[in-house]
RORODREN-717826 format. One record per residue: residue in one letter; x, y, z of N, C-alpha, C in turn. Coordinates in Angstrom, 2 decimals, always signed. Atoms other than C-alpha are relative to their C-alpha. Layout:
<torvexs>
TORVEX   tormi       npx       npy       npz      capx      capy      capz       cpx       cpy       cpz
TORVEX       A         X         Y         Z         X         Y         Z         X         Y         Z
...
</torvexs>
This chain:
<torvexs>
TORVEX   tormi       npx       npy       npz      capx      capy      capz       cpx       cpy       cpz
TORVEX       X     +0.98     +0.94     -0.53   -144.80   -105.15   +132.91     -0.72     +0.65     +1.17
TORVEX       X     +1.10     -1.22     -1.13   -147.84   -103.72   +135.48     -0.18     -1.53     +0.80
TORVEX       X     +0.16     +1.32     -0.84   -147.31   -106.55   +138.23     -1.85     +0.08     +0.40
TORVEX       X     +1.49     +0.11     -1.31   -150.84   -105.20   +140.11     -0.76     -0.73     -1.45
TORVEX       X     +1.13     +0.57     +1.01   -152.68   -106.21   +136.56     +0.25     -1.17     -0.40
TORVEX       X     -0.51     +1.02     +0.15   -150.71   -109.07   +135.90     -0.67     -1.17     +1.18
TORVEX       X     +0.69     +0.56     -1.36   -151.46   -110.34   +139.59     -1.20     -0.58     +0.22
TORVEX       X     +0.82     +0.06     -0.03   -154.90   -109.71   +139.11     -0.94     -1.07     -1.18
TORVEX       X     +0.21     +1.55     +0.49   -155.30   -112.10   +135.79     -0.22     -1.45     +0.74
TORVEX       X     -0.49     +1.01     +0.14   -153.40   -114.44   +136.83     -0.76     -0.62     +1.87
TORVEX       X     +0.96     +0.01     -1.38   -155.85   -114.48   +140.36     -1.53     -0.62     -0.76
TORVEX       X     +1.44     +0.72     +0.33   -158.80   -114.85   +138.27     +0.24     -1.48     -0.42
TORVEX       X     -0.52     +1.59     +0.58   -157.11   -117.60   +136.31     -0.42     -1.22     +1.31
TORVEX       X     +0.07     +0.40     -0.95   -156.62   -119.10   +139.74     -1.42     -0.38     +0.33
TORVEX       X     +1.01     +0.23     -0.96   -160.35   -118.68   +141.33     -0.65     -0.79     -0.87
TORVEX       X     +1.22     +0.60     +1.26   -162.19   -120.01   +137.67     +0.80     -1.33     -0.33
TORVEX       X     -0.74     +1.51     +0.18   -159.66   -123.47   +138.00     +0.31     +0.55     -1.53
TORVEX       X     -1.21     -0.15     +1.51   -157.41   -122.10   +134.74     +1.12     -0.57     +0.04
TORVEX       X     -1.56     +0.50     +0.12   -154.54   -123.22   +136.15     +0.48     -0.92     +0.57
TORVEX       X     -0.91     +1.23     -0.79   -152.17   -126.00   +136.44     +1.15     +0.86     +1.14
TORVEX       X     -1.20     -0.69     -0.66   -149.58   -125.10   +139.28     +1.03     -1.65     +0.49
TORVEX       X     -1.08     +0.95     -0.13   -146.27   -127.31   +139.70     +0.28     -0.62     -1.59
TORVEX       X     -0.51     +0.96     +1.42   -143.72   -129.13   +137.23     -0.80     -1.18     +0.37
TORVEX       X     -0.11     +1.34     +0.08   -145.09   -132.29   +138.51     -1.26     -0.56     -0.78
TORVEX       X     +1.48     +0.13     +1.27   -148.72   -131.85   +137.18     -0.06     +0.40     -1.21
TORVEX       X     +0.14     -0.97     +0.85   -147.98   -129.48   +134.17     +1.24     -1.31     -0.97
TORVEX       X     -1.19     +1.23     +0.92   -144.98   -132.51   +133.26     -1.38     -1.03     -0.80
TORVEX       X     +0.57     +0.71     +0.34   -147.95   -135.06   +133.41     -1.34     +0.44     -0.73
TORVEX       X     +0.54     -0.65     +0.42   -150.46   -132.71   +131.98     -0.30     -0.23     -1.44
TORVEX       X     -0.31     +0.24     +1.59   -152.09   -133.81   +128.57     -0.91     +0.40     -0.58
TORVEX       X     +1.89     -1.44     +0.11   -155.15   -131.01   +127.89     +1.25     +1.12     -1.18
TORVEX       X     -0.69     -0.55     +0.51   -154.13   -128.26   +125.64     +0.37     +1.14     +1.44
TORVEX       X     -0.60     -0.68     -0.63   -151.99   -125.65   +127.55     -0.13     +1.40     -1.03
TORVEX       X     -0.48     -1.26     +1.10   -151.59   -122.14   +125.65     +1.30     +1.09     +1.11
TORVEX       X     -1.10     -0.60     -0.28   -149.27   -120.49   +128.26     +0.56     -0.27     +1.20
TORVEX       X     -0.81     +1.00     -0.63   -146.70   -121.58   +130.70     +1.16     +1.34     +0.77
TORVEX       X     -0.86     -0.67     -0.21   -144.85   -119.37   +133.45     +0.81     -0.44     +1.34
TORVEX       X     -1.31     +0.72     -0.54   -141.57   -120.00   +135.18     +0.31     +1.00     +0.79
TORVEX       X     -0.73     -0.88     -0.75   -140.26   -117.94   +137.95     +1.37     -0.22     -0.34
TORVEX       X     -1.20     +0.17     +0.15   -136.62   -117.10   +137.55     +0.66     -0.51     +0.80
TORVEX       X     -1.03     +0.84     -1.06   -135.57   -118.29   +140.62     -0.59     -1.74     +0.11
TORVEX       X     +0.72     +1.39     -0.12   -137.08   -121.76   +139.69     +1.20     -1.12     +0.14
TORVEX       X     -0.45     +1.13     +0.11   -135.39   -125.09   +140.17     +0.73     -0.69     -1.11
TORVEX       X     +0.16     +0.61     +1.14   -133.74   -127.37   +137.76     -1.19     -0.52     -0.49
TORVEX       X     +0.98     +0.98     +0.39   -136.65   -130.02   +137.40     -1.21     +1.32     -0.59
TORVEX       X     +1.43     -0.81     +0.40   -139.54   -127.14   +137.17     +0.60     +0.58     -1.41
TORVEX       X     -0.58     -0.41     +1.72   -136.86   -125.54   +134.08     -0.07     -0.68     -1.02
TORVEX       X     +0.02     +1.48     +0.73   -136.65   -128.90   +132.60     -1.24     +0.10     -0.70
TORVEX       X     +1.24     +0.01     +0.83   -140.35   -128.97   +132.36     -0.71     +1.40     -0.68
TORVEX       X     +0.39     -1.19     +0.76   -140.97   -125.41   +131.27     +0.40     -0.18     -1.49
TORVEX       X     -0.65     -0.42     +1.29   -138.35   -125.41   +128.54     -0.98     -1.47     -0.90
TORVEX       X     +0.49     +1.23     +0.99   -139.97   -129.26   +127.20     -1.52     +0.22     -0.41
TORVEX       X     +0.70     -0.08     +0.45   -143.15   -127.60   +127.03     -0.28     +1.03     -0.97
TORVEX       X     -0.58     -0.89     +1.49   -141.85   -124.65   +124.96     +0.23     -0.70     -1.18
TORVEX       X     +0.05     +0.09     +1.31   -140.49   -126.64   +122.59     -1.25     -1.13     -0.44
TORVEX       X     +1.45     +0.69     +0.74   -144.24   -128.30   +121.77     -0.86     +1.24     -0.49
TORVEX       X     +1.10     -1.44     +0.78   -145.31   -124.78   +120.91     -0.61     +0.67     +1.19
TORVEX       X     +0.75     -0.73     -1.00   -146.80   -123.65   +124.17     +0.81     +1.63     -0.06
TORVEX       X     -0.78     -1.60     -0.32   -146.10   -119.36   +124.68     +0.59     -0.87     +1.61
TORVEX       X     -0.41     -0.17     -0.94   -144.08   -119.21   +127.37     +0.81     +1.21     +0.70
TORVEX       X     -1.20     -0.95     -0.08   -142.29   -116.64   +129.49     +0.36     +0.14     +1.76
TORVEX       X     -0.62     +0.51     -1.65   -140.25   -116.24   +132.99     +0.14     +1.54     +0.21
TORVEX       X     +0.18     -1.19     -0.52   -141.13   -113.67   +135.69     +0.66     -0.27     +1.34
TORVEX       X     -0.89     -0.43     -1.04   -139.16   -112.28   +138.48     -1.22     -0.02     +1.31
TORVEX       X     +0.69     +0.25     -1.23   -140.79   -113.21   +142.14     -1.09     -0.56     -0.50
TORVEX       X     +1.28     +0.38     +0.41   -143.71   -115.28   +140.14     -0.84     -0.31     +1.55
TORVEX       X     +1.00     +0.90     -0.87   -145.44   -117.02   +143.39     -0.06     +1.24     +0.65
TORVEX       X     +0.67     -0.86     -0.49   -145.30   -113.63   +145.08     -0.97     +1.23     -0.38
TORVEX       X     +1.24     -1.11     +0.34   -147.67   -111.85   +143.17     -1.54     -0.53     +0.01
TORVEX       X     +1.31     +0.38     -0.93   -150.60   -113.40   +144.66     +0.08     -0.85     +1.64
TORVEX       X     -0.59     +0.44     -1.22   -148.94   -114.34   +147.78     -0.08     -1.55     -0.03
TORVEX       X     +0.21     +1.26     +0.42   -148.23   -118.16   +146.76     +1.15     -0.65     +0.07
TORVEX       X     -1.34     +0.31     +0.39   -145.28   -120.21   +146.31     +0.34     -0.59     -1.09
TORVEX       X     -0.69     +0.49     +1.59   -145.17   -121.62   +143.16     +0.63     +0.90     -0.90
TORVEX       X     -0.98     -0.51     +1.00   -142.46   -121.34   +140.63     +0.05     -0.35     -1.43
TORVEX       X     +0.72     -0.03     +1.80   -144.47   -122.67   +137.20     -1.42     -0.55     +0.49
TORVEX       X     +1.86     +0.10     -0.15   -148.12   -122.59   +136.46     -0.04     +0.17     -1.62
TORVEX       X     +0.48     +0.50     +1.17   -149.89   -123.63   +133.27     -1.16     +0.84     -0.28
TORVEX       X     +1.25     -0.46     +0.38   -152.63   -121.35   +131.84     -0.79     -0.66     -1.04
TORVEX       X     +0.84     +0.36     +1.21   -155.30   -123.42   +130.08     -1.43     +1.03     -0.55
TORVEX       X     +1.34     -0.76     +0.69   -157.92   -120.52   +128.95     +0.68     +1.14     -1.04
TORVEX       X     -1.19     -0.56     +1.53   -156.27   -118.84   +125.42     -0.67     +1.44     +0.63
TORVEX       X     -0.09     -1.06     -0.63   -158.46   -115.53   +126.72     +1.02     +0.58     +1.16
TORVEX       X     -0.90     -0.39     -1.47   -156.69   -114.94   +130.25     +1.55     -0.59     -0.39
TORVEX       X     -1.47     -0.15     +0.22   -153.28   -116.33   +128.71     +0.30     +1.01     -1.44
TORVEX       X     +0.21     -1.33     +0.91   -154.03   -113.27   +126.01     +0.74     +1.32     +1.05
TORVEX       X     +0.14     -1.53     -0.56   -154.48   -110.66   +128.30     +1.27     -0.37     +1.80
TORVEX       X     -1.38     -0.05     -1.07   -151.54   -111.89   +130.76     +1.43     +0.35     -1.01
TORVEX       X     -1.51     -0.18     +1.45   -148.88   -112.16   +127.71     -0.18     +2.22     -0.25
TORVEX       X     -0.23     -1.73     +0.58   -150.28   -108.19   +126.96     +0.65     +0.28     +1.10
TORVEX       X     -0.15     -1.13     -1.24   -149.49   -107.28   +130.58     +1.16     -0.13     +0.50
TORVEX       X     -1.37     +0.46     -0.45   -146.20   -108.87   +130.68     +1.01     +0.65     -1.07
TORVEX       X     -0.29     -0.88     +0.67   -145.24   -107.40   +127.01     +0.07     +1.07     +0.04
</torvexs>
């Protein structure tokens, strides 16, 4: 995984409103989603809602220090644009 390119997605995602951030909006969240990421050091409740949106089909996958690779603190975020959750899934594969 290339954190600096990863970072840099998941930044644009950020500035162009792509993304949901928190379980509490991404729980109540009813838009399509296409990808869904979980820091490992996340919480029960934020796991809860990761794993319940896995099994509806969303990609999902869990990264090591997520909120510090754009200096942030969140520990799940919702990508709604299928491009930019493309080319984050390559950079994490």
């Amino acid at each position: 995984m290339q954190r600096e390119s990863l970072s840099a997605y998941i930044g644009i995602a950020l500035k162009a409103g792509y993304v949901i951030i928190g379980s509490d909006k991404l729980a109540t969240y009813n838009k399509k989603l296409y990808l869904v990421l979980l820091d490992t050091n996340a919480q029960k409740s934020s796991r809860k809602v990761y794993e319940k949106l896995i099994e509806t089909g969303i990609e999902g996958r869990e990264i090591e220090n997520l909120g510090e690779l754009n200096n942030k603190t969140y520990k799940i975020i919702g990508i709604k644009n299928k491009g930019l959750a493309d080319e984050i899934l390559k950079q994490i594969n």
